[in-house]
GUPASE-731678 format. One record per residue (C-alpha): z, x, y. Coordinates in nm, 4 decimals. Example, Ala and Ser with C-alpha at 12.3 -4.5 7.8 and 13.67 -1.06 7.14 Angstrom:
% GUPASE-731678
<rec pz="0.7800" px="1.2300" py="-0.4500"/>
<rec pz="0.7140" px="1.3670" py="-0.1060"/>
//
This chain:
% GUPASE-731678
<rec pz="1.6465" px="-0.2735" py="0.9139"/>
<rec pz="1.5828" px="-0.0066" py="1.1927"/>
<rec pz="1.3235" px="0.2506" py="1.2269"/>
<rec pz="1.2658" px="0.5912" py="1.3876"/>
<rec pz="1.0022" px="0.5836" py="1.6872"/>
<rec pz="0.9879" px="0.9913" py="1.6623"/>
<rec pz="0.7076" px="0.9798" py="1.4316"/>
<rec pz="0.4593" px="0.8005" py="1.6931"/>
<rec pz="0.5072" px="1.0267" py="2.0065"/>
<rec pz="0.1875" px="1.2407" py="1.8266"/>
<rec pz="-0.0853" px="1.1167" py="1.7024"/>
<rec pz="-0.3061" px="0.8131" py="1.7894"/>
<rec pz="-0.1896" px="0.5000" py="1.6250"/>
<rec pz="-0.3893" px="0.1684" py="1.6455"/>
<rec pz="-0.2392" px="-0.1775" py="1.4661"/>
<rec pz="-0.2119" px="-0.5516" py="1.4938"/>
<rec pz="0.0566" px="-0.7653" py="1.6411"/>
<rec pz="0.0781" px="-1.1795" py="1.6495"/>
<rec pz="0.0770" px="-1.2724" py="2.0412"/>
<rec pz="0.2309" px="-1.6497" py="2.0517"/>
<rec pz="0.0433" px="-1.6683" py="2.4167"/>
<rec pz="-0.2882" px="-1.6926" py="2.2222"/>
<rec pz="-0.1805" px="-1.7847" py="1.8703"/>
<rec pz="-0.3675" px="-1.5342" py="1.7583"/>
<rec pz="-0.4121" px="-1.1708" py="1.6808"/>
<rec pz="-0.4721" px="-0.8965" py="1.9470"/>
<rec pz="-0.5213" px="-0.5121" py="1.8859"/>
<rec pz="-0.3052" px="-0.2170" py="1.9939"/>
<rec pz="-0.2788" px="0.1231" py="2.0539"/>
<rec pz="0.0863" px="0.3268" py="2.1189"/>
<rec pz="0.1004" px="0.4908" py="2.4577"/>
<rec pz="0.4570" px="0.6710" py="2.5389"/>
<rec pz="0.6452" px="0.4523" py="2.2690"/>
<rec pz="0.5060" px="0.1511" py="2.4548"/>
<rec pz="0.2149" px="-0.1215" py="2.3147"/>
<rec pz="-0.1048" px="-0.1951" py="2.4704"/>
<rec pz="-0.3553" px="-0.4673" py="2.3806"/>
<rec pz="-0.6721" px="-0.3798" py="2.3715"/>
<rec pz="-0.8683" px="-0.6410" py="2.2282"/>
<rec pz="-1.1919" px="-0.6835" py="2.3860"/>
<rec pz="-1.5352" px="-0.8429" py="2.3054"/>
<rec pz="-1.6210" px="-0.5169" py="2.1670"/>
<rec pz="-1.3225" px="-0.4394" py="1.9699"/>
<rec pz="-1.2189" px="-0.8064" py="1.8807"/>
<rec pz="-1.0630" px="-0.6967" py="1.5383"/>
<rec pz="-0.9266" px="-0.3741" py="1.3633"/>
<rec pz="-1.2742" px="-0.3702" py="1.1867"/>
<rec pz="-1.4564" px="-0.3126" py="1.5430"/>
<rec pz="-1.2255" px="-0.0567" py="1.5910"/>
<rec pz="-1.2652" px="0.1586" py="1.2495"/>
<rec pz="-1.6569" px="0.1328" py="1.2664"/>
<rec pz="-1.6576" px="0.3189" py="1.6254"/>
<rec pz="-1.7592" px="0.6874" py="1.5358"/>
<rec pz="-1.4382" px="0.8157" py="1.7084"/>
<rec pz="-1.2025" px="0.5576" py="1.6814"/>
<rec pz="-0.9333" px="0.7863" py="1.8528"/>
<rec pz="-1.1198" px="0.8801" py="2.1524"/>
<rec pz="-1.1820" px="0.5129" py="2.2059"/>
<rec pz="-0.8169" px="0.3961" py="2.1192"/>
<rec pz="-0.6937" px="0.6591" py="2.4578"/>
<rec pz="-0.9319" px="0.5851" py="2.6716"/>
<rec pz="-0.8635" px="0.1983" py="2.7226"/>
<rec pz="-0.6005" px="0.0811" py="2.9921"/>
<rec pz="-0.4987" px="-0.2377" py="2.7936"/>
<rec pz="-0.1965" px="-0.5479" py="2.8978"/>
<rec pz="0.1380" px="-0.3921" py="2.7690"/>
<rec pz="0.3087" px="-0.5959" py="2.5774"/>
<rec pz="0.6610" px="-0.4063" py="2.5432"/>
<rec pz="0.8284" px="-0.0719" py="2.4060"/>
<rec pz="0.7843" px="-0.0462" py="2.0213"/>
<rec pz="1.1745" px="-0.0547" py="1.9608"/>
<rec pz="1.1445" px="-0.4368" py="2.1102"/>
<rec pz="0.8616" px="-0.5152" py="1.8549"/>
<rec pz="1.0123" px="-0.3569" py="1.6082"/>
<rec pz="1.3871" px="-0.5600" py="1.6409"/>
<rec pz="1.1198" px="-0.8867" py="1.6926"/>
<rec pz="0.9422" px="-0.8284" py="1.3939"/>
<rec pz="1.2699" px="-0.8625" py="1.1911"/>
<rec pz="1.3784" px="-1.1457" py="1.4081"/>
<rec pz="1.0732" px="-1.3878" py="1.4027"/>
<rec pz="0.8839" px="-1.3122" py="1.0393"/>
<rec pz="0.6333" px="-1.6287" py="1.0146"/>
<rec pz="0.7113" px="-1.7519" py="1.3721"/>
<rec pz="0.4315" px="-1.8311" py="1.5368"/>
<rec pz="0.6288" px="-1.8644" py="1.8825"/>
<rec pz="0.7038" px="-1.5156" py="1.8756"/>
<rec pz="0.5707" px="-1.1505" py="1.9743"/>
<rec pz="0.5717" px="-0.9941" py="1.5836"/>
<rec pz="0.4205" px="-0.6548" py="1.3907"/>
<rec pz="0.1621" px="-0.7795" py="1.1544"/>
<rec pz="-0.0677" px="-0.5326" py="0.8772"/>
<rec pz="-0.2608" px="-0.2994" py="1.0804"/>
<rec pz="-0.5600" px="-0.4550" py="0.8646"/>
<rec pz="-0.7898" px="-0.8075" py="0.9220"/>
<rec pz="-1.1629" px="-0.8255" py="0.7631"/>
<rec pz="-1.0754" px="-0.5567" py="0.5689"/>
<rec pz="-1.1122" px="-0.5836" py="0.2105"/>
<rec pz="-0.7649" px="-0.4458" py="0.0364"/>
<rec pz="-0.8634" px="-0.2767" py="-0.2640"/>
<rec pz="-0.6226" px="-0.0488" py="-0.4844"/>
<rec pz="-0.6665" px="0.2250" py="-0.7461"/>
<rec pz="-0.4275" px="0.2767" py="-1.0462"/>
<rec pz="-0.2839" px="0.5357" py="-1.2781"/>
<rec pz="-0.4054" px="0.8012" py="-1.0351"/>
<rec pz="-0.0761" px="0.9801" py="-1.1155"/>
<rec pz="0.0797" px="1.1863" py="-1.4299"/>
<rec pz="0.3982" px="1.0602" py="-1.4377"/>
<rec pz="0.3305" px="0.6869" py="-1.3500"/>
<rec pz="0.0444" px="0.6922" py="-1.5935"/>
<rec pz="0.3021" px="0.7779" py="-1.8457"/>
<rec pz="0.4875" px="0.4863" py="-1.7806"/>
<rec pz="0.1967" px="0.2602" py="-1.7781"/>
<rec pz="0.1464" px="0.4042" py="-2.1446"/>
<rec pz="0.5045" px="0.2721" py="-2.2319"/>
<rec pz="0.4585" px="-0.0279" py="-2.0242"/>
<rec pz="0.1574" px="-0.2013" py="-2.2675"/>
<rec pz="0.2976" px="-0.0191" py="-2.5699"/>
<rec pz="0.6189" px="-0.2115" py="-2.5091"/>
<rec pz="0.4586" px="-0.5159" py="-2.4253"/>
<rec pz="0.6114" px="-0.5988" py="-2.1393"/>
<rec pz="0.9697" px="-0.5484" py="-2.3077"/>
<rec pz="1.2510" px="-0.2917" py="-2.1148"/>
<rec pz="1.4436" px="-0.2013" py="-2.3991"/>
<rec pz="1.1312" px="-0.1266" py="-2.6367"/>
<rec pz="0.9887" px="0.0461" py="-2.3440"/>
<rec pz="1.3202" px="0.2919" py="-2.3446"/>
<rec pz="1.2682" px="0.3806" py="-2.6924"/>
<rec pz="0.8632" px="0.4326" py="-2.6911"/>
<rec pz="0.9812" px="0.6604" py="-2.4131"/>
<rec pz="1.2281" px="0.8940" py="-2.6198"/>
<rec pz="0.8744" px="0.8869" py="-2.8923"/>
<rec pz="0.6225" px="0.9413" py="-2.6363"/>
<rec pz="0.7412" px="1.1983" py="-2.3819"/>
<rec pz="0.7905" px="1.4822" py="-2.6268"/>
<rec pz="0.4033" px="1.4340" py="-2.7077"/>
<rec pz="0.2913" px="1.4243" py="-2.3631"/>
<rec pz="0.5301" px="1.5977" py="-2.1391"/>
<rec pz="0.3929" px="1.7675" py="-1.8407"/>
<rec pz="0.1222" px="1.8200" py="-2.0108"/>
<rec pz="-0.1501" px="1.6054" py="-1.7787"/>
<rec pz="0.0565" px="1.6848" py="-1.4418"/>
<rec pz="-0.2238" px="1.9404" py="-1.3596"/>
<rec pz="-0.5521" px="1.7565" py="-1.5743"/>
<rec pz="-0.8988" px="1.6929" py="-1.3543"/>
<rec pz="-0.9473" px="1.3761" py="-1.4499"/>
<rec pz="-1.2904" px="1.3602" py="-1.6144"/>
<rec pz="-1.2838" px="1.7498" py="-1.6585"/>
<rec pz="-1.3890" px="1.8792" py="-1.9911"/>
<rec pz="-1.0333" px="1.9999" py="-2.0436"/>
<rec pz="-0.9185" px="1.6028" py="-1.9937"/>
<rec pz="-1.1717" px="1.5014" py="-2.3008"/>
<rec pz="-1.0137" px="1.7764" py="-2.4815"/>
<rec pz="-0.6416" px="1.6071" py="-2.4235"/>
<rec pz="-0.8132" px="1.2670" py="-2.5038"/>
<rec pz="-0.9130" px="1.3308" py="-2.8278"/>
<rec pz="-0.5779" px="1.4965" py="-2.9388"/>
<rec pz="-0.4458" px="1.2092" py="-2.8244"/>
<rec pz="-0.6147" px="0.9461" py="-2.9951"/>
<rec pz="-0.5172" px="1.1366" py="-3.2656"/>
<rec pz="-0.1495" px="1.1323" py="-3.2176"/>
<rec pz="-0.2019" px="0.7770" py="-3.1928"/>
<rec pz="-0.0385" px="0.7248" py="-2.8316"/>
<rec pz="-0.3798" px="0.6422" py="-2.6735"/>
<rec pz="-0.4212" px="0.3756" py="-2.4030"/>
<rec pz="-0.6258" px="0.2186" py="-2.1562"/>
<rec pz="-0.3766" px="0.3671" py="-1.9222"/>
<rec pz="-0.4525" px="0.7031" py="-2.0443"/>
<rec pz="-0.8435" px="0.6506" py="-1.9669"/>
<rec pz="-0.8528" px="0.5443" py="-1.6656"/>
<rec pz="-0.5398" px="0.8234" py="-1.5771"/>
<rec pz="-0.7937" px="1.1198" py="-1.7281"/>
<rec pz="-1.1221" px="0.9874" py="-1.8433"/>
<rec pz="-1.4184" px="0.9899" py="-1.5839"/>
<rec pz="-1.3944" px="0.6424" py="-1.3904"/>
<rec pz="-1.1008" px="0.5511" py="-1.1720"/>
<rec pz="-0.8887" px="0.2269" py="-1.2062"/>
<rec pz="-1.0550" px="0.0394" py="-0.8805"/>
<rec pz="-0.8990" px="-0.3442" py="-0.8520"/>
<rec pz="-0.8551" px="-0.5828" py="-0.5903"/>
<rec pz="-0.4938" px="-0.5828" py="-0.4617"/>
<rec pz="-0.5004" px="-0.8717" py="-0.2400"/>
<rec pz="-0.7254" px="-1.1259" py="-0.0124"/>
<rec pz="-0.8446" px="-1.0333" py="0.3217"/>
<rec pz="-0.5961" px="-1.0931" py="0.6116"/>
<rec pz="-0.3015" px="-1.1623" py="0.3419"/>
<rec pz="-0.1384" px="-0.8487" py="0.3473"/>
<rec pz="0.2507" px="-0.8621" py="0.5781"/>
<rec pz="0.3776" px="-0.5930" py="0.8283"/>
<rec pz="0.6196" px="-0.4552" py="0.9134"/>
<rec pz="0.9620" px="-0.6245" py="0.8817"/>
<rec pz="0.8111" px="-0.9215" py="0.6653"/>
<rec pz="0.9425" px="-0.9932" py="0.2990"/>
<rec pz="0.7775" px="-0.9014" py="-0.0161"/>
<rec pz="0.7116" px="-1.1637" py="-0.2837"/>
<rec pz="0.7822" px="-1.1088" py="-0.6369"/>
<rec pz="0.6433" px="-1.3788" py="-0.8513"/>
<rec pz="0.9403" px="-1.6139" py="-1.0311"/>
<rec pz="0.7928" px="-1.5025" py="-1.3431"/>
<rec pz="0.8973" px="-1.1663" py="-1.3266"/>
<rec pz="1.2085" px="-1.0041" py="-1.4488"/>
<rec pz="1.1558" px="-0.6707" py="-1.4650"/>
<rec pz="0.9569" px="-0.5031" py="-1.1728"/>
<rec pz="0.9719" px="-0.2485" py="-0.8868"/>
<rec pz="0.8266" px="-0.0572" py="-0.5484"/>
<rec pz="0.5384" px="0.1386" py="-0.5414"/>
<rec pz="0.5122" px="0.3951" py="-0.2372"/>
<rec pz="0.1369" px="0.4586" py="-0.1418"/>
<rec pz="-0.0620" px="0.5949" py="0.1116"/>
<rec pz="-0.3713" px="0.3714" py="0.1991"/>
<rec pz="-0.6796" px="0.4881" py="0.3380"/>
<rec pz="-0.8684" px="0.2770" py="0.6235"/>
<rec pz="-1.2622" px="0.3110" py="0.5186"/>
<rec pz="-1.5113" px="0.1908" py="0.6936"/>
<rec pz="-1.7997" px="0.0058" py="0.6210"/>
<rec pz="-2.0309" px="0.3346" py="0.5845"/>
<rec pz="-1.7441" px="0.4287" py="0.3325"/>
<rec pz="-1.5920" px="0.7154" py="0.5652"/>
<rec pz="-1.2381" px="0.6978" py="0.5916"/>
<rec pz="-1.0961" px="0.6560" py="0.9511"/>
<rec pz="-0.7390" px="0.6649" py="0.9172"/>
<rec pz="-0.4201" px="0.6092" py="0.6979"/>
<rec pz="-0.1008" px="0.4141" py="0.7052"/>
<rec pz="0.1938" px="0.2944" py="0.4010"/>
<rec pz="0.1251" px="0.0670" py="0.1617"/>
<rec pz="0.3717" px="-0.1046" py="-0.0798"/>
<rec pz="0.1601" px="-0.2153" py="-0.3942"/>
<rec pz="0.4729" px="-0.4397" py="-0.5053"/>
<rec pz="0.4217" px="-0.4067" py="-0.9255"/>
<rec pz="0.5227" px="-0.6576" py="-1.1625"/>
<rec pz="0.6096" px="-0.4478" py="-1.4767"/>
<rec pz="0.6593" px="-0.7354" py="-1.7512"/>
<rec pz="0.3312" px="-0.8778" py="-1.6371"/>
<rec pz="0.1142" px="-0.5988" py="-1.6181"/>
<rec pz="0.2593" px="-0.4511" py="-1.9428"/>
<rec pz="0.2090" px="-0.7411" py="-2.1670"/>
<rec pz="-0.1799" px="-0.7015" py="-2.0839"/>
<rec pz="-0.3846" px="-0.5484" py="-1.8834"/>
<rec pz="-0.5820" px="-0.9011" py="-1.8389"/>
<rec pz="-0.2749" px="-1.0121" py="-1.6458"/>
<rec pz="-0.3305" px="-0.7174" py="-1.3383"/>
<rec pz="-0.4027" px="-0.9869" py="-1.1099"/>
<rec pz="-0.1658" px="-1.1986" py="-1.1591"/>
<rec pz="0.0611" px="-0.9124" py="-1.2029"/>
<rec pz="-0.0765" px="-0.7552" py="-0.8465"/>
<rec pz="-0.1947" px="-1.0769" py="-0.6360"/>
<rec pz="0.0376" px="-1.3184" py="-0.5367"/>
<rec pz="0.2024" px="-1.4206" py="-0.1813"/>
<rec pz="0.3161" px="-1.1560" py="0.0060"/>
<rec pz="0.2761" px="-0.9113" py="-0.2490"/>
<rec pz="0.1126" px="-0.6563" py="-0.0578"/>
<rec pz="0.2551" px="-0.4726" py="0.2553"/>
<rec pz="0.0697" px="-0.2290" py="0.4659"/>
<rec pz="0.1850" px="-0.0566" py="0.7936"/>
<rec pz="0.3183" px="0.0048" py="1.0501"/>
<rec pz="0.0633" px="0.1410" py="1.1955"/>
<rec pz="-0.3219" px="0.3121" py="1.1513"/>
<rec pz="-0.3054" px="0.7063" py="1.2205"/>
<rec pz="-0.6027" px="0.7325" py="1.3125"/>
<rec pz="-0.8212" px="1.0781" py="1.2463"/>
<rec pz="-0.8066" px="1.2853" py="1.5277"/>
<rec pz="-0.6907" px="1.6692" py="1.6467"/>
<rec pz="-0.3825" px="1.5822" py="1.5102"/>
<rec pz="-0.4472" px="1.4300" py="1.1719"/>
<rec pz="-0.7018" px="1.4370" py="0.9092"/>
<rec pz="-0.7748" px="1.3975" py="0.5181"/>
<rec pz="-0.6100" px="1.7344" py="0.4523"/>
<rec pz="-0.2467" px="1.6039" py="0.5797"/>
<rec pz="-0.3143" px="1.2759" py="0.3651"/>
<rec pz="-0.3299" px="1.5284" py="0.0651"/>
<rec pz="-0.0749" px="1.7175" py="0.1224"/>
<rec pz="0.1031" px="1.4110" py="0.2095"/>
<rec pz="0.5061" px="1.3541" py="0.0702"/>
<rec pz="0.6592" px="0.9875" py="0.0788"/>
<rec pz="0.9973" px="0.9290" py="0.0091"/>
<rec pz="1.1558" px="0.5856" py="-0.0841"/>
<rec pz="1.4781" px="0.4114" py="-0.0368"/>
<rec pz="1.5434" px="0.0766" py="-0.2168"/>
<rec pz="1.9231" px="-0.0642" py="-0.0474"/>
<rec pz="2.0534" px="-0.3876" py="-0.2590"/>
<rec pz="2.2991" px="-0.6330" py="-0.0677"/>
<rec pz="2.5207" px="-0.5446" py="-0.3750"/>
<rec pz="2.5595" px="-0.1504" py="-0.2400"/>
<rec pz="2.3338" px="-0.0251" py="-0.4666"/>
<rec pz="2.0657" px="0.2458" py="-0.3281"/>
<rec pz="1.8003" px="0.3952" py="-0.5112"/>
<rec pz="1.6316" px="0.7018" py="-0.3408"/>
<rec pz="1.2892" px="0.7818" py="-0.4623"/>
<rec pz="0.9495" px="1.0586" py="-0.3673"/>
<rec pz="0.5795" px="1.1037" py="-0.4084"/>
<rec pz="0.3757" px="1.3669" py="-0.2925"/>
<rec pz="-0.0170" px="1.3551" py="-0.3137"/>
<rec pz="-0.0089" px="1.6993" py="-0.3897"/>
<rec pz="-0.0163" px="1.5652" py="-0.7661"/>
<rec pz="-0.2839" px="1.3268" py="-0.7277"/>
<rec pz="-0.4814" px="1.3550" py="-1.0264"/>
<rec pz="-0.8238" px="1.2619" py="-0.8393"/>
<rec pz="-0.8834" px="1.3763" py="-0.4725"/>
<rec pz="-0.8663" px="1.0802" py="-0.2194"/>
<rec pz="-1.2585" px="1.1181" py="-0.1316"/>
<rec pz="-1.3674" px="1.0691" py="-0.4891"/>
<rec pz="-1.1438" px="0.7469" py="-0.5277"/>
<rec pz="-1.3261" px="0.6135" py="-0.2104"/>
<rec pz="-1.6465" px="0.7396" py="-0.3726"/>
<rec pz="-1.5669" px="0.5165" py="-0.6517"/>
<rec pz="-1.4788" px="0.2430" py="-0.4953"/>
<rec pz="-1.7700" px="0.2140" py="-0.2719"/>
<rec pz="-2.1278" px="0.3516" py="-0.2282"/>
<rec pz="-2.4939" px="0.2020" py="-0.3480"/>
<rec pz="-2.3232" px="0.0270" py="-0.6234"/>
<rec pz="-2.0690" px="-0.1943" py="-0.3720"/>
<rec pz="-2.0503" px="-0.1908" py="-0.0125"/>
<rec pz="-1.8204" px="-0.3476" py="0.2128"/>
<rec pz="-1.9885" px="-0.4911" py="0.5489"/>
<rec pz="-1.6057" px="-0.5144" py="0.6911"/>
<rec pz="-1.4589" px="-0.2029" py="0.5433"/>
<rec pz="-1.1565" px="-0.1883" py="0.3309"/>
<rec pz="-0.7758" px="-0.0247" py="0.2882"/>
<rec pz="-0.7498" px="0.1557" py="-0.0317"/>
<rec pz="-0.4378" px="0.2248" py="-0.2236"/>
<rec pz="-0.4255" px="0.4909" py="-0.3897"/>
<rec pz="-0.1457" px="0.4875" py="-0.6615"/>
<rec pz="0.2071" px="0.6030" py="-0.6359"/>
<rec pz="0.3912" px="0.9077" py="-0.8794"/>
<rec pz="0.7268" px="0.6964" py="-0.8189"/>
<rec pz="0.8354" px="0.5165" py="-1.1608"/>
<rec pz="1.1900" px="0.4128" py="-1.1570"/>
<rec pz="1.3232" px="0.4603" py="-1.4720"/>
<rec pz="1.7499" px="0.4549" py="-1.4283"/>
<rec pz="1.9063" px="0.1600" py="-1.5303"/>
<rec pz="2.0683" px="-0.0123" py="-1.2475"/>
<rec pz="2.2453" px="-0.2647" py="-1.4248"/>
<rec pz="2.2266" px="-0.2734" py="-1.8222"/>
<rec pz="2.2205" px="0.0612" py="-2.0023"/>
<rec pz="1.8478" px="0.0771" py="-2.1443"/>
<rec pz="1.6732" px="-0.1946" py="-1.9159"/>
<rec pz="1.5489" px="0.0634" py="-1.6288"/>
<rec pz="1.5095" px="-0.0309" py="-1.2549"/>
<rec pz="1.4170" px="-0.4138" py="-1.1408"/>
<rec pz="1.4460" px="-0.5643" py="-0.8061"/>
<rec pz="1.7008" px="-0.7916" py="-0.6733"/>
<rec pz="1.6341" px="-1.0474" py="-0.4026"/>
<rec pz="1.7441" px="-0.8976" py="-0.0523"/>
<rec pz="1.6226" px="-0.5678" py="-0.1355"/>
<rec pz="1.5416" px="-0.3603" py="0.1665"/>
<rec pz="1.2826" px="-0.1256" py="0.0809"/>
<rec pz="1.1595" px="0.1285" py="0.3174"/>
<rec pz="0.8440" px="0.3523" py="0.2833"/>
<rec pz="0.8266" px="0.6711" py="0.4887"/>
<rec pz="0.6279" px="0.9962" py="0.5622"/>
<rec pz="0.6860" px="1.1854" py="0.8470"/>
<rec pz="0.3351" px="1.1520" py="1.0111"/>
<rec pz="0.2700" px="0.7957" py="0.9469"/>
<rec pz="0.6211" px="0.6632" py="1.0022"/>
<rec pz="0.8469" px="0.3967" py="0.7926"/>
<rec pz="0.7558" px="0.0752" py="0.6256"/>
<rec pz="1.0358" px="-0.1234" py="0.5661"/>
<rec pz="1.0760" px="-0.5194" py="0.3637"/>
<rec pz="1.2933" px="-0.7195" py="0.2261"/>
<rec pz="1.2339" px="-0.8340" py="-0.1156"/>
<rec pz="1.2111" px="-1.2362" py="-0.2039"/>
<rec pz="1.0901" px="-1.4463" py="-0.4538"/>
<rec pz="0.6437" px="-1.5222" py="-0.3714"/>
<rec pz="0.7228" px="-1.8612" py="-0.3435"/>
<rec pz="1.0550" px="-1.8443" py="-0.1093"/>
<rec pz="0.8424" px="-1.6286" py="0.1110"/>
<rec pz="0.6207" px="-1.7759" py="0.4666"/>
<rec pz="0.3361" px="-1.9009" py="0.3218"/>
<rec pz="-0.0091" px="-1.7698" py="0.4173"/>
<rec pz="-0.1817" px="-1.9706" py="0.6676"/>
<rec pz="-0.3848" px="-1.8018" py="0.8947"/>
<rec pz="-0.7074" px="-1.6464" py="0.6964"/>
<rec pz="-1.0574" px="-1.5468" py="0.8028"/>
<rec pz="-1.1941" px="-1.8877" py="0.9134"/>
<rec pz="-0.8981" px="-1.9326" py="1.1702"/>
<rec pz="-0.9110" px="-1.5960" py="1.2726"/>
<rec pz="-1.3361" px="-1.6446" py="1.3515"/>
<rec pz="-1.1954" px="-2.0177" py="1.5487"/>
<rec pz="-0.9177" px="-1.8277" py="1.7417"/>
<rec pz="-1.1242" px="-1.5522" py="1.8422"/>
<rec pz="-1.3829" px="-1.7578" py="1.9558"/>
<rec pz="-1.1808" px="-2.0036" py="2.1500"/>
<rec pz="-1.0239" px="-1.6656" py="2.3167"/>
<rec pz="-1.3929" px="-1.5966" py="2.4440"/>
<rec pz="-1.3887" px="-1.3032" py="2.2291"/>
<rec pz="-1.6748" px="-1.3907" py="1.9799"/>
//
């Protein structure tokens, strides 16, 4: 598992590590393809950070305690996952709430559409999919969602009798807004990915997440893999958290671009992600998304997820859907994509870098220990509070 420092020689990027000096948590900022700590009263957590009006400015202006080049956290990160004893890359994100929007996508809406009318089931899903796609096609790749020409496609569609929940939330007015996992749960780079055991048929999903703050103006961005449970999700919709929330299920990172000269809301829309999923059996499965076919603009989905009707004192990361939707078989003809354990999947876009994981079974991964209540104790203890 190796990674390209290129990307991070422009650009101000700000993210967490695990220092086992404190046992705790510090802040930093990449200077010269080195890390710098600069955790302070005032900035005590990534939350401080994202609620300063120019985060950036404030990020290169502090000295900091370096801490080492970012191709020795990078090799440590692989080296020590859940060791407290040892200098590691965790999610850029800590008070944060990590919220997620779905369906946001043509394509992937699709398959969400074949997911819940095959219940769940591959091989039905492969043959709803020869039914379907001739109906739809490419049809909703350009749609406004919530535009008067959507309600127009909604209604011939209900009458074709291939309407879904999917399908509403993909074009109708409100977006799909859930909560993908629990504050300070989220793994880094280098960490596994948990699949639950009671999944058998499942797969990657390459996002872009937005870092809002608690005024609901978006600071930043970084990679997000909103690991999907197929089977669970497509036997009901009632399932989506257990289908979405479970240990180690969501990965963000490397690192927070933050908004600055060099990087704004436009480059997050005309943003392109490619993935690579590398088995230990020799399989590879390449993969892309661009949000250049986002079916709702990234400002409206944070519109929707916060304002008078929900704040967030502490901010949040928002994921915001993925066009990726693996659909080759990798093993039987007719049963699509599904993970194996040992996986390496890796998440990249040129100006935010690579996330990369390895893929394990939820319970086989570290467990989650350290949440908000021993962050608030080991912040305070470090005089920091």
């Amino acid at each position: 598992m190796t990674i390209s420092t290129e990307t991070f020689k422009t650009g101000t990027f700000a993210g967490r590590v695990w220092r086992p000096d404190v046992q705790g948590p510090a802040i930093v900022v990449i200077r010269d393809g080195v890390l710098f700590d600069i955790t302070s009263k005032e900035i005590a957590t990534m939350r401080d950070l994202l609620e300063l009006e120019d985060p950036a400015a404030y990020a290169k202006a502090q000295g900091g305690a370096k801490l080492g080049s970012l191709d020795e956290i990078f090799g440590a990160s692989v080296e020590s996952e859940g060791d407290a004893s040892q200098l590691r890359l965790l999610a850029p994100c800590d008070l944060q709430a990590v919220k997620a929007c779905g369906v946001t996508f043509a394509r992937s809406m699709i398959e969400r559409v074949i997911e819940e009318k095959a219940a769940g089931n591959p091989t039905l899903a492969l043959k709803i999919r020869e039914r379907v796609m001739p109906i739809i096609g490419d049809s909703l790749r350009d749609l406004k969602a919530g535009s008067p020409e959507a309600a127009k496609v909604k209604a011939a569609l209900i009458e074709e009798g291939v309407w879904s929940q999917y399908l509403e939330v993909g074009i109708g007015p409100d977006a799909e807004v859930f909560s993908k996992a629990q504050v300070l749960s989220s793994v880094g780079w280098g960490a596994a990915v948990g699949l639950h055991p009671i999944s058998s048929w499942n797969n990657p999903e390459p996002e872009i997440v937005l870092a809002v703050n608690s005024k609901g103006v978006v600071k930043g961005a970084t990679l997000g893999n909103d690991v999907n449970l197929r089977d669970v999700e497509g036997r009901s919709a009632l399932l989506l958290g257990k289908a979405k929330d479970n240990n180690a299920s969501s990965s963000i990172g490397p690192f927070i671009r933050l908004f600055d000269a060099t990087y704004s809301i436009d480059d997050v829309r005309n943003a392109d992600l490619d993935l690579m999923v590398e088995g230990k059996d020799g399989y590879v499965l390449r993969g892309s998304s661009t949000m250049r076919e986002i079916s709702r603009d990234p400002l409206d989905l944070v519109a929707q997820t916060t304002g008078r009707h929900h704040q967030y004192p502490d901010g949040f990361m928002l994921f915001m859907g993925t066009l990726f939707a693996p659909v080759e078989d990798r093993d039987t003809p007719g049963q699509g994509f599904t993970h194996k354990i040992g996986d390496v999947v890796t998440i990249s876009n040129p100006q935010l870098g690579a996330l990369a994981n390895t893929v394990r079974l939820s319970t086989e991964c570290p467990e989650w220990t350290f949440g908000t209540s021993a962050l608030m104790r080991n912040l305070a203890a470090r005089g920091l509070l």
